[in-house]
C-alpha positions as a Python dict, from the first residue, in 0.01 Angstrom:
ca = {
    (1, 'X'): (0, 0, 0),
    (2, 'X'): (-60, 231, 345),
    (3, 'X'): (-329, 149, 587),
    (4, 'X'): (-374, 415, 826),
    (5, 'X'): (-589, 344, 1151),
    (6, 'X'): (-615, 661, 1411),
    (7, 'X'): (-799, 651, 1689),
    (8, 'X'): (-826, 728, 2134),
    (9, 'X'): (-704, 487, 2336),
    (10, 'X'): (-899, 208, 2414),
    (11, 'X'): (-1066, 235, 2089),
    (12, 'X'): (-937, -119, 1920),
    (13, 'X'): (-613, 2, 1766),
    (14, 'X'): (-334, -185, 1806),
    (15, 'X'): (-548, -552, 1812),
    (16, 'X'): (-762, -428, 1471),
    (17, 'X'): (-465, -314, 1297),
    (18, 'X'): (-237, -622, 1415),
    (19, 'X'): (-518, -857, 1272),
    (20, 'X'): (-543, -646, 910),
    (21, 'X'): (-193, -688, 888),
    (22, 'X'): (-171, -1058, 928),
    (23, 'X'): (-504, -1111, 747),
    (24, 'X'): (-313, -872, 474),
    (25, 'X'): (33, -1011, 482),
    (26, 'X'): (201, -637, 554),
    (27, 'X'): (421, -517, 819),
    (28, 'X'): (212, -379, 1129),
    (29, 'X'): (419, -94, 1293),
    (30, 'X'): (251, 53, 1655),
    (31, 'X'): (366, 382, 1687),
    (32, 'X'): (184, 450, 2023),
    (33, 'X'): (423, 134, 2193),
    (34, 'X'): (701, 332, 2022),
    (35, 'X'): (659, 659, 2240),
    (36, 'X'): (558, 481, 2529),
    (37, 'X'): (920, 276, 2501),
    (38, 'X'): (1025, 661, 2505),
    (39, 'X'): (848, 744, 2797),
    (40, 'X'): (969, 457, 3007),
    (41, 'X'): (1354, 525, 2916),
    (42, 'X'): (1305, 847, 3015),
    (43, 'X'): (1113, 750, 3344),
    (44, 'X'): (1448, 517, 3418),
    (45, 'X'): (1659, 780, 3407),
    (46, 'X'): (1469, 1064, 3569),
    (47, 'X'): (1384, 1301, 3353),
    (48, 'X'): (1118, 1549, 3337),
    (49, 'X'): (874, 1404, 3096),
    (50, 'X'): (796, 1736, 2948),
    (51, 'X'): (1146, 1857, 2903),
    (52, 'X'): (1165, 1872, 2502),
    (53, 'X'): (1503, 1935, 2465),
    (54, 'X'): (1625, 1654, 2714),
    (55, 'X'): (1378, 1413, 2600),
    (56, 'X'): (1492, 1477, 2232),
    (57, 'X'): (1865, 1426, 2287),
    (58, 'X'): (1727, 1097, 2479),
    (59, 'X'): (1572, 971, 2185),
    (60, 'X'): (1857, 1009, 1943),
    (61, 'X'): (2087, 775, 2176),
    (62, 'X'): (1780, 535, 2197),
    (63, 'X'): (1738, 210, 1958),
    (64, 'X'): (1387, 111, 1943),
    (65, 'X'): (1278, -221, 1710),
    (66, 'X'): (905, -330, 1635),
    (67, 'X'): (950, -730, 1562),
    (68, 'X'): (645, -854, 1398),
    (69, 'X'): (500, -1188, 1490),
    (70, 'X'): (218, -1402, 1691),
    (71, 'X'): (294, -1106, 1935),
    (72, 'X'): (429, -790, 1805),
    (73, 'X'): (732, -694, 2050),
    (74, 'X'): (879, -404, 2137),
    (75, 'X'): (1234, -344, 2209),
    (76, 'X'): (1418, -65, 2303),
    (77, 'X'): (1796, -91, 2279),
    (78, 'X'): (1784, -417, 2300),
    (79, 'X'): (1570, -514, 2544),
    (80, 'X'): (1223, -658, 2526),
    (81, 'X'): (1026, -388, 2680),
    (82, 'X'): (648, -506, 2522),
    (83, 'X'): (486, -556, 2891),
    (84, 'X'): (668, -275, 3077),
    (85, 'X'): (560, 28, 2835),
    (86, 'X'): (142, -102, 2920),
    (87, 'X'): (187, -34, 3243),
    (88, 'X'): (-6, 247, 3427),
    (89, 'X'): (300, 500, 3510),
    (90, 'X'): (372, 495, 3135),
    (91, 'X'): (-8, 498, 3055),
    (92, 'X'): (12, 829, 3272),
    (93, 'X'): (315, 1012, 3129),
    (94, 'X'): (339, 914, 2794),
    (95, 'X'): (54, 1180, 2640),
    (96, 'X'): (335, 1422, 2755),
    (97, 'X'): (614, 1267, 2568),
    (98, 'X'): (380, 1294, 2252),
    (99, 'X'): (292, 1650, 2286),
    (100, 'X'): (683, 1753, 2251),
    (101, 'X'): (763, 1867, 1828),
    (102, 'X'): (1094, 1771, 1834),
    (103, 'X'): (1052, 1406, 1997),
    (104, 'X'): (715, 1382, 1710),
    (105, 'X'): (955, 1522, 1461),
    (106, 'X'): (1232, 1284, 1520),
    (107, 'X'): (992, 942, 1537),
    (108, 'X'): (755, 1048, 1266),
    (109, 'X'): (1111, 1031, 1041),
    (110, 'X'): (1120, 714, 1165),
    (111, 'X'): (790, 572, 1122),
    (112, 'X'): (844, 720, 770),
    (113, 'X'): (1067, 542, 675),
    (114, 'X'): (940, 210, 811),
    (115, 'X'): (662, 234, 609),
    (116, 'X'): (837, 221, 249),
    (117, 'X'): (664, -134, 181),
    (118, 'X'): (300, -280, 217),
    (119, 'X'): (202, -160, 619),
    (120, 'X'): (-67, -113, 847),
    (121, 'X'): (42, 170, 1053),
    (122, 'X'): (-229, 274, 1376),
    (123, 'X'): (-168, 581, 1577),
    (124, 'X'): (-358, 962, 1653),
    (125, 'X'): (-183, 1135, 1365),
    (126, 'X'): (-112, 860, 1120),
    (127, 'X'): (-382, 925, 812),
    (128, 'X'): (-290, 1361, 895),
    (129, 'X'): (62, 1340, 951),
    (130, 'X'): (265, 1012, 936),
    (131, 'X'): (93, 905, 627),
    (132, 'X'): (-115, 1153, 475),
    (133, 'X'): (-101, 979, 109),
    (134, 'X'): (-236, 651, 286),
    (135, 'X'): (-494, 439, 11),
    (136, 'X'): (-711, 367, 314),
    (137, 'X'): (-787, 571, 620),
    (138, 'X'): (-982, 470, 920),
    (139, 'X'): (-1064, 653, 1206),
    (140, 'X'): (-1191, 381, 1519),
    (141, 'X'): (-1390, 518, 1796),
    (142, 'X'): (-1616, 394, 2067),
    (143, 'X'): (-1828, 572, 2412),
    (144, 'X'): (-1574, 634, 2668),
    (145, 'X'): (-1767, 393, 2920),
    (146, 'X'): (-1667, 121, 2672),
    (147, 'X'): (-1353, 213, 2601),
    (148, 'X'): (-1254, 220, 2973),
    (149, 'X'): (-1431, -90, 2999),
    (150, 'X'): (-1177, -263, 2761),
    (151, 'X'): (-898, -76, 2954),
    (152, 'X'): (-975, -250, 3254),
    (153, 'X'): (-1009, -596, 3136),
    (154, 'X'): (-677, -521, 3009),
    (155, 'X'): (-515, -449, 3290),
    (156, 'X'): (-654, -697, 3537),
    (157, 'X'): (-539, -920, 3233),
    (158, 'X'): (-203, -839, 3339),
    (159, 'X'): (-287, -873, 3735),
    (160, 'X'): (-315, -499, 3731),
    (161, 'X'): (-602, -432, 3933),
    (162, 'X'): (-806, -108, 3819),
    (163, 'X'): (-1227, -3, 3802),
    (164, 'X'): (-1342, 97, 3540),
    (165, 'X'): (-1410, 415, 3654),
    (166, 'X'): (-1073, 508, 3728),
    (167, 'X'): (-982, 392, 3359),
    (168, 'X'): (-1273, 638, 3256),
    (169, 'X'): (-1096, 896, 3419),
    (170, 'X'): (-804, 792, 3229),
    (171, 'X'): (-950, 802, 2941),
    (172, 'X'): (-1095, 1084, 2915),
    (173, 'X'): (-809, 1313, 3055),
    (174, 'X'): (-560, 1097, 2767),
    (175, 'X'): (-832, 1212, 2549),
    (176, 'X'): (-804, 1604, 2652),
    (177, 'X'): (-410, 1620, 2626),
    (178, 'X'): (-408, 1431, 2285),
    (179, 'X'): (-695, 1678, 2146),
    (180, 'X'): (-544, 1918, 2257),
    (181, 'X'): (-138, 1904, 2163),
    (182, 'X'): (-52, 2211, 1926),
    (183, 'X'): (120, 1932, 1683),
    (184, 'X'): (44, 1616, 1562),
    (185, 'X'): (-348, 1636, 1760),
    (186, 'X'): (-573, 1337, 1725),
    (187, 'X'): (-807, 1407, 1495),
    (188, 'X'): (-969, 1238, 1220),
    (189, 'X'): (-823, 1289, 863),
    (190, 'X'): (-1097, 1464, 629),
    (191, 'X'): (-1053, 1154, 416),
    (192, 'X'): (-1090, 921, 678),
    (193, 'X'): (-1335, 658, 720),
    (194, 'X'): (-1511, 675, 1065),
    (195, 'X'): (-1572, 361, 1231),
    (196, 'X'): (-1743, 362, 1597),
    (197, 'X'): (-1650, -7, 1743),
    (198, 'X'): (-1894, 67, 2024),
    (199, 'X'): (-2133, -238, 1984),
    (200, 'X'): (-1904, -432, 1701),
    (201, 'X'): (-1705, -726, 1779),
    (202, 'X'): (-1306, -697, 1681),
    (203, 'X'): (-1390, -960, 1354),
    (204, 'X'): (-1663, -726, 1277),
    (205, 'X'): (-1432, -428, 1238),
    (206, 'X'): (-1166, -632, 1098),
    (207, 'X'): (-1355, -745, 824),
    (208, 'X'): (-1481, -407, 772),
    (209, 'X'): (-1134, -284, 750),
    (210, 'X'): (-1088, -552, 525),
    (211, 'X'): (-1296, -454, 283),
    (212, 'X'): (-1222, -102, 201),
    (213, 'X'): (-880, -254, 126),
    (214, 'X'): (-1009, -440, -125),
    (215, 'X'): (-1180, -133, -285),
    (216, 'X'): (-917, 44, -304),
    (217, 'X'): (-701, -236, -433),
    (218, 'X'): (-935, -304, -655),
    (219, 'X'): (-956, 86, -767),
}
């Protein structure tokens, strides 16, 4: 069984989909944290983030691993990379990773095959592209003011000290680029359940989740 959760960033992704899949029992794969472990390779080495054909030939000498656990970590060749691909020069350079067809050609293989078993996959292209035959498709989405909110507790989480206007900003221009790629744009499958998080707690839209996987178990 494929559950595929799409969203914007700062939307509940990554922590809604990492709870289904525990509360579930399947494998939870983040394909955002996997171009963003992209991004910062390439940022290491000094490459122009919106180089296709460099950034390409990057990523097929590149090992990346999702581990599942209490905290999902990500690890790219080798190396536990889980904090360094949150921080806010990836945040800024990754949309332009994702916007380049050969480097979304190459990972959506990958993500592909990944999912062969029982997974909750979230993304911007997962229920349209990565896994378009997916028994249960959500789309999350909450008001940008609250969505930068959460961005900014995050950070300072992580002694990163932002407003939460300048996450707004953020926001909304991560919004624009994704929207707006020619492949692989977030959008919202046509078969996809929409689910605005605005004023919900995370349980709240975990169990909501929750239950249309048991309808369509149960179907």
């Amino acid at each position: 069984m494929q559950v595929a959760i799409d969203g914007p960033a700062g939307s509940g992704k990554s922590t809604v989909a990492k709870l289904v899949a525990e509360r579930l029992g399947f494998l939870y794969i983040d394909t955002g944290a996997m171009y963003r472990a992209l991004t910062l390779k390439a940022m290491r080495e000094g490459l122009p983030l919106d180089d296709e054909d460099q950034i390409a030939e990057l990523l097929e000498r590149t090992r990346l691993e999702l581990k599942s656990g209490p905290q999902t970590r990500v690890f790219l060749d080798g190396e536990d990379v889980s904090e360094a691909i949150r921080l806010p020069d990836v945040n800024r350079g990754v949309s332009a990773v994702a916007a380049l067809g050969k480097v979304r050609q190459g990972l959506v293989m990958l993500q592909q095959e990944m999912a062969k078993g029982h997974v909750v996959m979230d993304g911007r292209d997962i229920g349209t592209v990565v896994l378009p035959q997916a028994e249960v498709k959500v789309f999350l989405t909450a008001s940008l003011k609250e969505r930068a909110r959460r961005r900014a507790l995050e950070l300072q989480s992580r002694g990163i000290e932002v407003s939460q206007e300048e996450a707004e900003a953020q926001l909304a221009l991560r919004d624009k680029l994704d929207e707006s790629r020619e492949i692989g744009p977030l959008k919202k499958a046509d078969d996809a359940y929409l689910l605005d998080t605005t004023d919900l707690t995370i349980g709240q839209v975990v169990e909501e989740i929750l239950s249309l996987c048991k309808k369509a178990m149960e179907a």
